[in-house]
Structures are given as structure tokens and as C-alpha cells.
N, C-alpha and C positions, 0 to 999 in steps of 0.2 A: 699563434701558430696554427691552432685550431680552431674552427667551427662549427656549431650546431645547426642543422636547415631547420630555424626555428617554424615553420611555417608548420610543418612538418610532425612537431612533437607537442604530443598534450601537456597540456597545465594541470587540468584536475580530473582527478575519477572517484565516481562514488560505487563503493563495492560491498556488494553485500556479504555480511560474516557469514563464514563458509563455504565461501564459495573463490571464483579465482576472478582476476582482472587482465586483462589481456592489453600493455601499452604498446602503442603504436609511438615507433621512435627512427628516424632517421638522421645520421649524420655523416656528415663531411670535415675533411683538411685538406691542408694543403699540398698543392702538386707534385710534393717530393716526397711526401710519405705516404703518398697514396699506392706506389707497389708495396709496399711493405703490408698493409692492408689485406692480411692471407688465414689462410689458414693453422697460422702461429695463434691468429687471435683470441681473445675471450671475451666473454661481455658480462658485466660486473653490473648491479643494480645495489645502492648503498641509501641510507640515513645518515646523517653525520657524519661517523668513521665505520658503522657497523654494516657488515656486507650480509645483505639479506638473499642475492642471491648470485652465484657463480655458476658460467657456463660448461666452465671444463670439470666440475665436480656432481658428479650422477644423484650423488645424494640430495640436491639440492631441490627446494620445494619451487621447481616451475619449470619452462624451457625458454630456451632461445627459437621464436617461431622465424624470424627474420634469417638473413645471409651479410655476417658483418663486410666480405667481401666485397658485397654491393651495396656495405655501407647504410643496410637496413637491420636496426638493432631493436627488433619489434620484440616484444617477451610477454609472457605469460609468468605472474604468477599464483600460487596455490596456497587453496588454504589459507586464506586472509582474514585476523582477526581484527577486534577493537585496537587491540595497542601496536597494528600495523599502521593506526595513521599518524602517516609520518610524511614531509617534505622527499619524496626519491630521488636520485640523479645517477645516471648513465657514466659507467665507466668504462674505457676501452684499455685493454693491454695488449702490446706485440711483441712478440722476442724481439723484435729490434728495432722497437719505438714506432709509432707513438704510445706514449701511455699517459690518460692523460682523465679528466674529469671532469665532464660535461655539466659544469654548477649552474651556469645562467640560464638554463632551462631544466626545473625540477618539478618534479610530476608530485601533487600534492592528493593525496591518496588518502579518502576516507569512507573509511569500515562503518557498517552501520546495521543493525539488527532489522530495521525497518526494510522491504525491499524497496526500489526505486515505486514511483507511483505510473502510470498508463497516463495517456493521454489521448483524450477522444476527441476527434474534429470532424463535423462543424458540432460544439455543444448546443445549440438550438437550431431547428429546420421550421420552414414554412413553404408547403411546398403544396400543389395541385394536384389533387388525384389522378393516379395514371404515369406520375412523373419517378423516371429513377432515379432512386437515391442511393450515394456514396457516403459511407461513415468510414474515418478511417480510425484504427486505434493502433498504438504504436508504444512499445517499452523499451529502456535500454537495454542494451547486452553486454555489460562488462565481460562476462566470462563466454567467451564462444563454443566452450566446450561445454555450456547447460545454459543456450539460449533461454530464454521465458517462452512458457506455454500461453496462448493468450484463449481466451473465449468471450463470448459473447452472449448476454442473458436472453436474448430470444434470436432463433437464427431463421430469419425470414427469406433468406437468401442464398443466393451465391457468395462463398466466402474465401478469399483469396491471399495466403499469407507470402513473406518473403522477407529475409536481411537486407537490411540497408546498408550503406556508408555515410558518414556525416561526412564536412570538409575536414572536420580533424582527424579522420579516420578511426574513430569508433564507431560501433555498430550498433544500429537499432534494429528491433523484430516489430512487424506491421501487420495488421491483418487489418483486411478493407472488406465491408459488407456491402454488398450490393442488390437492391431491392428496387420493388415497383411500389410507389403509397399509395393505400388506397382508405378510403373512410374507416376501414377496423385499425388503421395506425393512428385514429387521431389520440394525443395526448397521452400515446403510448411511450414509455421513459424505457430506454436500452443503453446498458451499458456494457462495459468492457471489465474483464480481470484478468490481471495476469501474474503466474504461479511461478515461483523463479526454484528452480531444481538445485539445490546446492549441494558441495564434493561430496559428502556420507549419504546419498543418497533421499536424503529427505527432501522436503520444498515446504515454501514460506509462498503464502497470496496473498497480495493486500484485495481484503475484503472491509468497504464499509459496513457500519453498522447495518444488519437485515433480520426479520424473525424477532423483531421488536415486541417481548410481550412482557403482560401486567397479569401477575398472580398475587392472589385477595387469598389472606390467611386470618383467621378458621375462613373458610371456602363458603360455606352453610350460610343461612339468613343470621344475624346478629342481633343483640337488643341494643337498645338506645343509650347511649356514652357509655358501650365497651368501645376496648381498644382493637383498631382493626389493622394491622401488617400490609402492604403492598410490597411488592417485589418487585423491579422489573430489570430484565434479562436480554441477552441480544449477543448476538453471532457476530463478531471483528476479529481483524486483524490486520495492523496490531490490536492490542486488546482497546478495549474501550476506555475512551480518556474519562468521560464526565455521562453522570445522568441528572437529568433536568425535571422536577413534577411539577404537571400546572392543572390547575382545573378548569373543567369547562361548563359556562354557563349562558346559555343563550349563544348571540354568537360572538362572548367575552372570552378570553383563554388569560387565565391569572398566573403565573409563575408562583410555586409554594413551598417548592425544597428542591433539595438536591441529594445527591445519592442514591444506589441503587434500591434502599430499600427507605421507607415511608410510613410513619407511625400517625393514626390520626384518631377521632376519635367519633363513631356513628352518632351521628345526632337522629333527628326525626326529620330533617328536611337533609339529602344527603347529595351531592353535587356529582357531577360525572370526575371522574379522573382518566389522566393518560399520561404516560412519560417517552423522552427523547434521548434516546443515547447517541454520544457520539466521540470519534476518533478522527485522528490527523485525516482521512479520507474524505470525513459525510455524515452523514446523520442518519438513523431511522428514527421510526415514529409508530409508539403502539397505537390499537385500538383503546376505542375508550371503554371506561371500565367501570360501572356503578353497585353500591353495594347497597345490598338487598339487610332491609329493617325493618327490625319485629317490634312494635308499638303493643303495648296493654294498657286495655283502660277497664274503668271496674263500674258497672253498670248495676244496681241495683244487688249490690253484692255478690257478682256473678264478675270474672276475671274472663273476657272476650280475648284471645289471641289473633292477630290482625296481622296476615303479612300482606305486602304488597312485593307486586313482581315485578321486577323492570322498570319500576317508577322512584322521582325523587323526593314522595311526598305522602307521610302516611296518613292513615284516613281508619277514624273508628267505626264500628256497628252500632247504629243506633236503632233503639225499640222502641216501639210505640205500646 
């Protein structure tokens, strides 16, 4: 009796916790119940059997942004947790029919702490001095009422933002940089982030790993086979998945542990270190970091203290 303009209604949305998702839904029936199709109506959004949200009930966490009159049953809801993901489907009721349950097309709805990720194009340029360049970056916007903030890590330009529509009728936010290159851009890396504002007023940014640093505990010069602590620390979000230590020698880089923090033990020939953290985004990468050792050697019964600076290789006083 009835049909869905499946063209028309999404399949899937990925919505971040706390925030709302706004479904774009259109439907149709048949020619004899379409006067009936009034302002008796309501529009129903359900799981299984459970109605998560009702349009003729004030109380209810979202609204009807559509006109089911003209058979546009577009909704917003609010406030969308983990255990809102669930398969949804569209229901219509009218005082005097149809009533009915839109199943062969169900909006499959998944909540997620993570916000959605940006996408930047072109990811590689090879271009002529003098030539303008277009970067675009673009994130989704489940919720239209707390599109994403987007920015950009160096703003060499004209910066131009706007919402988009997809063919499915979700919305993306886009912000396009536009510049002239010139020899101070060569091998210059710029990216994009964007900060998604959810309902209580907070915001979430996916930030890959950046401010990648290595802290050496006792801090001071050390003697030779004590135990020396590294640390190393970095700004994400989400938080950081894994940390990686390798050492560096010549121009060899050896994989040595893992985890933020790193137990090793000063010898007299002491190698460079650095470590790599990273999350579902990207990676940073500290500087490198060498620890400074204090050698004693005993000369004619005379205890010489010997540090060297910035070097990986210690060296005694010798008298003549």
C-alpha cells in the first residue's frame, strides 16, 4: 500500500556522543491516501518496538524539521548516546489511516566518542612557484545545529568556508584555502582540524599526535649503569593509542620498547633516543634525546671526574 522514495532516505549515520544527528527522510503512498496526509499526522522514529522519538509529544528529545504533508519526514534527534546505536525506522500515523512502518528502509545509527575524522584534498601538491593553490578540507555535520569548527595550521591565505549537501542529503562543512606558492612553502606540511561543539556545550577535536616530547629522569648528568627513566608525552585526541622507543645510530633507527615510559641503563658509550606516539589520526615524533654520563677513572690515586656534553662517548684525563 505504501512506499518509501528510497532514493531519498539514508542508510547510515555516524553521530557523535552528545551531540544530535539530523535524518534526512522522505516518503510516499499511494493516491488515495495521500489527502489524508494532514495535519492529523505524526511522525514516529522507533528501534524494534521502542519509540525513541514522537512528534506530537513536546517532551521528546528531537524535532520534526520536515512537513509530513509534503511527505518530508526529515528529524533531528538529540542527545545521542552509545546505546542509541540501533537500526531506526520511520513511522507515520493519521487519524484516519495510513499508519504504517517504514522497515525496508532503516537508518542504521552509530554513536561514537570519537568525532568523525576531516579530510583534506589534494594530500600531496607539486606545484611552480607563483601558482595558486586550492586545499580543500571538509568534515561532516550530523548535527546542523553544532556544525564543526574547522581551522587550518598555517593560514597563508584566503579562507573560504560553507555547508554542503551530499546526494543523500547530509551535510558536510568545507573550508577551502586558497594561496599563491612560493619557495618559503617548499616541504611545508598544513593541515586541517576540526572541533565538533556538542549539546552541553563542550567540544571534542580530533587532534593527531603533536608536542611530542622526551623527558630524561634524574634530568642531571648520571654515572655509568645507573638506571635512567625516559618519558615521553604528546597532545591527541582521541588520546593516544601506542608509544613506540627506538634508537638512533648513524643513520640506523632500531625499534627498543614500547610504552610511554622507558627504563634503560647509562652505560659509557650512550646512543641517541627518541619516541613516536600515535592515535587512530597520525603520528608525532620527538626530538632526539641523549643522556649525558659521568665516567671516573682513578689516576695515580687521584679520582678525575669526567663529564662530557652532548657527546655519546666518554673520554678520561690523562697526565703526563
Amino acid at each position: 500500500q505504501y512506499s518509501l522514495i528510497q532514493d531519498l532516505c539514508l542508510v547510515f549515520q555516524e553521530v557523535l556522543s552528545g551531540s544530535c544527528v539530523t535524518i534526512p527522510c522522505s516518503f510516499d503512498v499511494v493516491d488515495r491516501y495521500k489527502s489524508n496526509v494532514d495535519e492529523t499526522c505524526k511522525a514516529l522514529w522507533k528501534y524494534d518496538q521502542t519509540v525513541v522519538f514522537d512528534s506530537s509529544n513536546p517532551q521528546t528529545r528531537g524535532h520534526l524539521t520536515g512537513n509530513l504533508k509534503n511527505r518530508d519526514c526529515t528529524t533531528t534527534l538529540n542527545n545521542m548516546k552509545p546505546e542509541n546505536s540501533k537500526k531506526h525506522f520511520f513511522r507515520l500515523e493519521c487519524n484516519n489511516d495510513p499508519k504504517y512502518d517504514f522497515t525496508t528502509r532503516q537508518v542504521d545509527i552509530s554513536v561514537t566518542d570519537v568525532p568523525p575524522t576531516p579530510t583534506l584534498t589534494p594530500s600531496t601538491l607539486k606545484v611552480k612557484e607563483g601558482t595558486s593553490v586550492s586545499l580543500k578540507c571538509s568534515a561532516p555535520a550530523p548535527c546542523l545545529s553544532h556544525p564543526p569548527a574547522l581551522t587550518w595550521s598555517s593560514s597563508l591565505g584566503h579562507i573560504q568556508e560553507s555547508l554542503q549537501e551530499n546526494l543523500d542529503r547530509t551535510k558536510v562543512q568545507t573550508s577551502v584555502l586558497t594561496f599563491t606558492a612560493s619557495h618559503l612553502h617548499h616541504r611545508l606540511e598544513i593541515s586541517c582540524t576540526a572541533v565538533y561543539n556538542i549539546q552541553d556545550g563542550s567540544s571534542q577535536s580530533v587532534i593527531p599526535p603533536k608536542n611530542t616530547t622526551v623527558s630524561v629522569h634524574p634530568s642531571g648528568p648520571v654515572s655509568e649503569n645507573s638506571r635512567v627513566t625516559l618519558t615521553c608525552s604528546s597532545t591527541a585526541n582521541p588520546a593516544v593509542r601506542s608509544y613506540t622507543w627506538y634508537k638512533a645510530d648513524g643513520g640506523r633507527e632500531d625499534k627498543i620498547g614500547t610504552g610511554n615510559v622507558l627504563d634503560i641503563t647509562a652505560s659509557e658509550v650512550s646512543a641517541t633516543f627518541f619516541c613516536k606516539a600515535e592515535n587512530d589520526f597520525g603520528a608525532g615524533r620527538s626530538n632526539t634525546r641523549q643522556i649525558e654520563v659521568q665516567c671516573m677513572y682513578q689516576i695515580s690515586n687521584l679520582y678525575v671526574l669526567y663529564t662530557l656534553m652532548g657527546l655519546t662517548v666518554c673520554s678520561a684525563l690523562i697526565y703526563k
